[in-house]
C-alpha positions in Angstrom: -169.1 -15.6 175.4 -165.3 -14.0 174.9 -162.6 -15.2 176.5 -161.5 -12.8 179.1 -158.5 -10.5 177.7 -156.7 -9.8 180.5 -157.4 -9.6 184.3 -157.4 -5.9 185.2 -155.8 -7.0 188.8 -153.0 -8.6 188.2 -151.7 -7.5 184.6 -148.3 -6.4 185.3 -147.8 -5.5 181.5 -147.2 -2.0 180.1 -147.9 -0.9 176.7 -144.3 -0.1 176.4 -143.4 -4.0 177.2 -146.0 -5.0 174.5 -144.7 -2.8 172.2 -140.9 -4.1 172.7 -142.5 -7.4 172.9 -144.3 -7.0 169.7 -140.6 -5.8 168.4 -139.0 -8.9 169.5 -141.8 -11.2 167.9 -141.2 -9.5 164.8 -137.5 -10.0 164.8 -137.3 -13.4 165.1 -140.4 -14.0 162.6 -137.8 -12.5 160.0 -134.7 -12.9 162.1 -135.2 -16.8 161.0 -134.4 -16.5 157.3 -131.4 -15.3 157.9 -130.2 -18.6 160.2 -129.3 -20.3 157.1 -127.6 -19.5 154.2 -129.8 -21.0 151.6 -132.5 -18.6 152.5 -130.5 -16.1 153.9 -131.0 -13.2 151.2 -128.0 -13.0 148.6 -127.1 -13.1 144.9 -127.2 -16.5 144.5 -130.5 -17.0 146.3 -133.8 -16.7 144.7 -137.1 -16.2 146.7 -139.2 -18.1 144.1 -136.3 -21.0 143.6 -138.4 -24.2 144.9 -135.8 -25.9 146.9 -135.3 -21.7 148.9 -139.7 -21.9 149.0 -139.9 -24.8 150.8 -136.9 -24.5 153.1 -138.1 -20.9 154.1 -141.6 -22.6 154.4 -140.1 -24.8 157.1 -138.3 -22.3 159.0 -141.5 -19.7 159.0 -143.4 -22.2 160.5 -140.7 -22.7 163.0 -140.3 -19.2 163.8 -145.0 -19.1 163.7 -144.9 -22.0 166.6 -142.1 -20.2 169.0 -144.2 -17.2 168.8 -147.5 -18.2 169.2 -147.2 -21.1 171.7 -143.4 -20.1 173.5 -142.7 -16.1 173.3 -146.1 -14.8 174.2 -147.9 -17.5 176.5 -144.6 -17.3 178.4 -144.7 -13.3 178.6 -148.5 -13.2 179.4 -148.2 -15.9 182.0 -144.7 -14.4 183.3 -146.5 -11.0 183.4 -149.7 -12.3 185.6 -151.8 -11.9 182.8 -152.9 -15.2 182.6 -152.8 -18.1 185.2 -151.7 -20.8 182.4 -149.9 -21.5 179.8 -153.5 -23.0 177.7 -155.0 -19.5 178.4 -152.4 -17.7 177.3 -152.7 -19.2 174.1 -156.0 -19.3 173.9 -156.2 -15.1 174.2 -154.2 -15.0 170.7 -158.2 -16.2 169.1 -157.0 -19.2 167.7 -159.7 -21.3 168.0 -163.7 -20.5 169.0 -164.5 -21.6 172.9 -167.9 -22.5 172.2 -170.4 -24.2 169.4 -172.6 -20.8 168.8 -169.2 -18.8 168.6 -167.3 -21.5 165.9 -170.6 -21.4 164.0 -170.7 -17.7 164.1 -167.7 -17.6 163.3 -167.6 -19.5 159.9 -170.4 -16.7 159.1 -167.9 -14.4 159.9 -165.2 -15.8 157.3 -168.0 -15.7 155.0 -169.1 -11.9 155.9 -165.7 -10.6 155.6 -164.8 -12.4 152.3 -167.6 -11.0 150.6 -166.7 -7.2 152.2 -163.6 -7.8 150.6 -165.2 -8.9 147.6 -167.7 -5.7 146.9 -164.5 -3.4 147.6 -162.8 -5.4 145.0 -165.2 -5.7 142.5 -163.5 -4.1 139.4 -160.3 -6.4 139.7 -163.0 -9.7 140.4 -164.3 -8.7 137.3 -161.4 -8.1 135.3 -159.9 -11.2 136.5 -163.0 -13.2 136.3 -164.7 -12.1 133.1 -161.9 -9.7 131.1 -158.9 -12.1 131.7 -161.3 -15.2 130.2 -162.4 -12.8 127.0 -158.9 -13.2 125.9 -157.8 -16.8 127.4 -161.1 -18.0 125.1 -159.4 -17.4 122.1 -155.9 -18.8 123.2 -157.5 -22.0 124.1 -159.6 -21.8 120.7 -163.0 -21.9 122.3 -163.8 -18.1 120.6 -166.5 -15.7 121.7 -168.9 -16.6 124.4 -169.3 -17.9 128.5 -166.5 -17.6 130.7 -165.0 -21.2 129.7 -164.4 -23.9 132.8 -161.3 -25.3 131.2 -159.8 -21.6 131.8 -160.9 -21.4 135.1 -159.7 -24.9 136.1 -156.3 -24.3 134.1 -155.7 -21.2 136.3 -156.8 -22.9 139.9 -154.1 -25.3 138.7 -151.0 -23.2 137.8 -152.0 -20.9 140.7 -152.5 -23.4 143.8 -151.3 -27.1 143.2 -147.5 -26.0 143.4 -144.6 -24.7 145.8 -145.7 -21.6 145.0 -149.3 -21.8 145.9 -148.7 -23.5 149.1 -146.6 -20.2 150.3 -149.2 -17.6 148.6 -151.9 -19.1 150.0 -151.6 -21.1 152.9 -147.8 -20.8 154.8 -147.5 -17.4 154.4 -151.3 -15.7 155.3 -151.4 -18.7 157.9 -148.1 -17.5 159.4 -148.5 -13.4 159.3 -151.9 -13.5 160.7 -151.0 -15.6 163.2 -148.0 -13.6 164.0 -148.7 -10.1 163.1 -152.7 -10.0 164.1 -152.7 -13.0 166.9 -149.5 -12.8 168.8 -149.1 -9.0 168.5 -152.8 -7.9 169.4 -153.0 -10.6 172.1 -149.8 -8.5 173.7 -151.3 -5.0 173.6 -154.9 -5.8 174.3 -153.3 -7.7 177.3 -151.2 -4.4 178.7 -152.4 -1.9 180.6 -153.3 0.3 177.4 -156.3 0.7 177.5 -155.7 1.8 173.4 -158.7 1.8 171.5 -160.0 0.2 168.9 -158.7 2.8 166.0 -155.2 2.9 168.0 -154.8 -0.9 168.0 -155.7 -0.8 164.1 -153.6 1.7 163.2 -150.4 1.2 165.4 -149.7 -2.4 165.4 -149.9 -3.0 161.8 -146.3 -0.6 161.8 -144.7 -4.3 163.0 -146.1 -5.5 160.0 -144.9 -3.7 157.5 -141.4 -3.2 159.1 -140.9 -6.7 158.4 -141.3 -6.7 155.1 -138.4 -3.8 155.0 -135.6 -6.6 154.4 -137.1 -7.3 151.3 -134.5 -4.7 150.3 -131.9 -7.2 151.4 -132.6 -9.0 148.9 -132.8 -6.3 145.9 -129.3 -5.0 147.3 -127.6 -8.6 147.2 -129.1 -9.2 143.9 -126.6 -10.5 140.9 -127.1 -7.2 139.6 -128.0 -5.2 142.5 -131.1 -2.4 141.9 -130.0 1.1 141.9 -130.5 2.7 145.2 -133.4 4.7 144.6 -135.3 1.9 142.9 -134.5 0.3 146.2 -135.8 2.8 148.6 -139.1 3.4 146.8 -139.9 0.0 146.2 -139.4 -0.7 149.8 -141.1 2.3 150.7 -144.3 1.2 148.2 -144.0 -2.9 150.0 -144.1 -1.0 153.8 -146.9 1.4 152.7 -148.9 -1.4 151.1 -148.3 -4.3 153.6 -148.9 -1.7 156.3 -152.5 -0.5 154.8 -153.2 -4.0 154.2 -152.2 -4.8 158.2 -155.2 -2.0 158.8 -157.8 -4.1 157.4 -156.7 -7.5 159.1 -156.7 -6.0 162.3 -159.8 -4.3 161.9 -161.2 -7.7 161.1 -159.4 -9.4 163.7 -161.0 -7.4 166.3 -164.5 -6.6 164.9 -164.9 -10.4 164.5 -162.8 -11.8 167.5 -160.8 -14.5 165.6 -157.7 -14.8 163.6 -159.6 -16.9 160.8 -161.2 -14.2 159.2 -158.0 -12.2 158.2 -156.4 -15.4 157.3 -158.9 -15.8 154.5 -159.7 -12.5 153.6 -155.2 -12.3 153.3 -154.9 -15.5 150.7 -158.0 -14.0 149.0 -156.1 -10.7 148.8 -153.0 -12.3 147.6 -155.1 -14.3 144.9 -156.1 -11.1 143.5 -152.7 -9.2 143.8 -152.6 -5.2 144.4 -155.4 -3.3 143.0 -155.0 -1.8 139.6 -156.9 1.8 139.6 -156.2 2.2 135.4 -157.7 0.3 133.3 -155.0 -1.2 131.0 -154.8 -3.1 127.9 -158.9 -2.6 128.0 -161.3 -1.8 125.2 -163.6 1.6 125.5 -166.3 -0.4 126.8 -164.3 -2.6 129.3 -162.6 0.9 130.6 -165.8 2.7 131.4 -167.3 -0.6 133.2 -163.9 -0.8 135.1 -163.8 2.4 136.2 -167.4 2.6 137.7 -166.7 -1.1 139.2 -164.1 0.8 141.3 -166.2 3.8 142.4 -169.3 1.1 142.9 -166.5 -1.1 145.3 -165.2 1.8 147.4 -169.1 3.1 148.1 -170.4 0.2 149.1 -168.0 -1.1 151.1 -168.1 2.1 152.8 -171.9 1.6 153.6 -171.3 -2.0 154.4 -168.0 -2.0 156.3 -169.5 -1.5 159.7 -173.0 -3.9 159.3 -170.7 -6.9 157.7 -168.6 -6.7 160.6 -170.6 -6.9 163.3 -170.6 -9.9 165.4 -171.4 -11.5 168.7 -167.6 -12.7 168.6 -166.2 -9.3 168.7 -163.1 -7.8 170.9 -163.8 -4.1 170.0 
């Protein structure tokens, strides 16, 4: 069974706090980077520089921890939502409360990777079958089977660095926890009463609003971006993160846990943004492409609500 979300009696939380709550969380998620002048955004620091990765690494999981187990157990308990500190924490669907639930669940990680999967079916199979065609005859193995020496050389150079430990683990790890957990667990605990398409569609705004100071960084660049590459890039990285926010917190709530967007965002970030031209392909590669794409968006139209229905569910 669900944990209880709030107590109707004695929540004492508006949606206005939750939303200025939410604001504050957000804040000091990004307000951390720029505690420390080696990851503090300027021309002589680089995002992708190792030493700046692993430092802002650290401090991200800092910033993760005060959120999810200080700032919002202390407002939900300080509130009268929740008696305890261990509830309060619990609410933000970090962990399954019962066997049946953490088995359903691991279906659930399953059911929503593979939704993602049929909507991303053209760029699976351009990076899983197109990419290879060519990689083949750089590694001198010519026409045939996808080669396992490709594959393996790619899980390597993608995963078993800096790089790959913020792509894939730190940084979905930390945003879902932040951005679906924390955030939801402070709206679905007011006095709402949103629904299920308000929750989906308003709180994600925190999310991409972080990733507005990304334009920090292109200003203090050692030759800084003009402004209107600025804006529009920054404008593109809100729209995208934001759409992308949609998704996980549809997930979050149809399936009741955290653990599902956490996947479904390192899967996402595996595959990069969807590519709706088919570039650099032959005639034959184009036309497959291209019906891949309308194939993904139908069916995981038909499929969207039937994969993510669960036992575990909030909404």
């Amino acid at each position: 069974m669900p944990l209880p979300l709030q107590t109707e009696d004695s929540t004492t939380l508006s949606v206005a706090q939750a939303a200025l709550y939410s604001l504050l969380v957000t804040i000091v998620y990004v307000g951390i980077f720029y505690l420390h002048p080696k990851t503090r955004p300027s021309a002589t620091v680089k995002r992708d520089d190792p030493a700046v990765v692993r430092l802002r690494m650290t401090l991200i999981t800092i910033a993760t921890a005060i959120i999810v187990f200080g700032i919002v157990p202390t407002v939900l308990v300080s509130t009268g939502v929740y008696g305890s500190w261990l509830w309060a924490v619990l609410a933000q669907k970090l962990v399954w409360n019962s066997f049946d639930a953490f088995a359903q669940g691991l279906l659930d990680i399953l059911k929503a990777l593979a939704l993602t999967a049929i909507l991303f079916v053209a760029p699976l199979t351009d990076s899983f079958y197109f990419k290879y065609q060519e990689k083949r005859d750089t590694l001198g193995y010519g026409p045939g089977a996808v080669t396992w020496p490709a594959f393996k050389q790619d899980i390597r150079m993608e995963l078993f660095n800096v790089w790959g430990l913020r792509n894939y683990l730190v940084g979905p790890l930390s945003e879902e926890l932040v951005f679906r957990s924390a955030i939801l667990a402070l709206f679905l605990s007011s006095s709402s009463g949103l629904s299920l398409m308000q929750l989906v569609f308003l709180t994600p705004l925190y999310f991409g609003v972080a990733h507005v100071h990304h334009a920090v960084e292109l200003y203090r660049a050692v030759d800084p971006y003009p402004a209107v590459f600025i804006f529009f890039t920054t404008l593109f990285q809100f729209a995208f993160t934001t759409i992308f926010g949609w998704y996980a917190a549809f997930l979050f709530l149809r399936f009741g846990s955290v653990w599902p967007p956490v996947f479904v965002h390192a899967f996402c970030n595996a595959l990069g943004p969807p590519s709706f031209v088919a570039v650099g392909k032959n005639s034959t590669q184009t036309l497959v492409y291209r019906l891949l794409l309308v194939v993904g968006i139908v069916g995981f139209s038909f499929s969207l609500q039937v994969l993510t229905d669960s036992p575990n569910r909030i909404l």
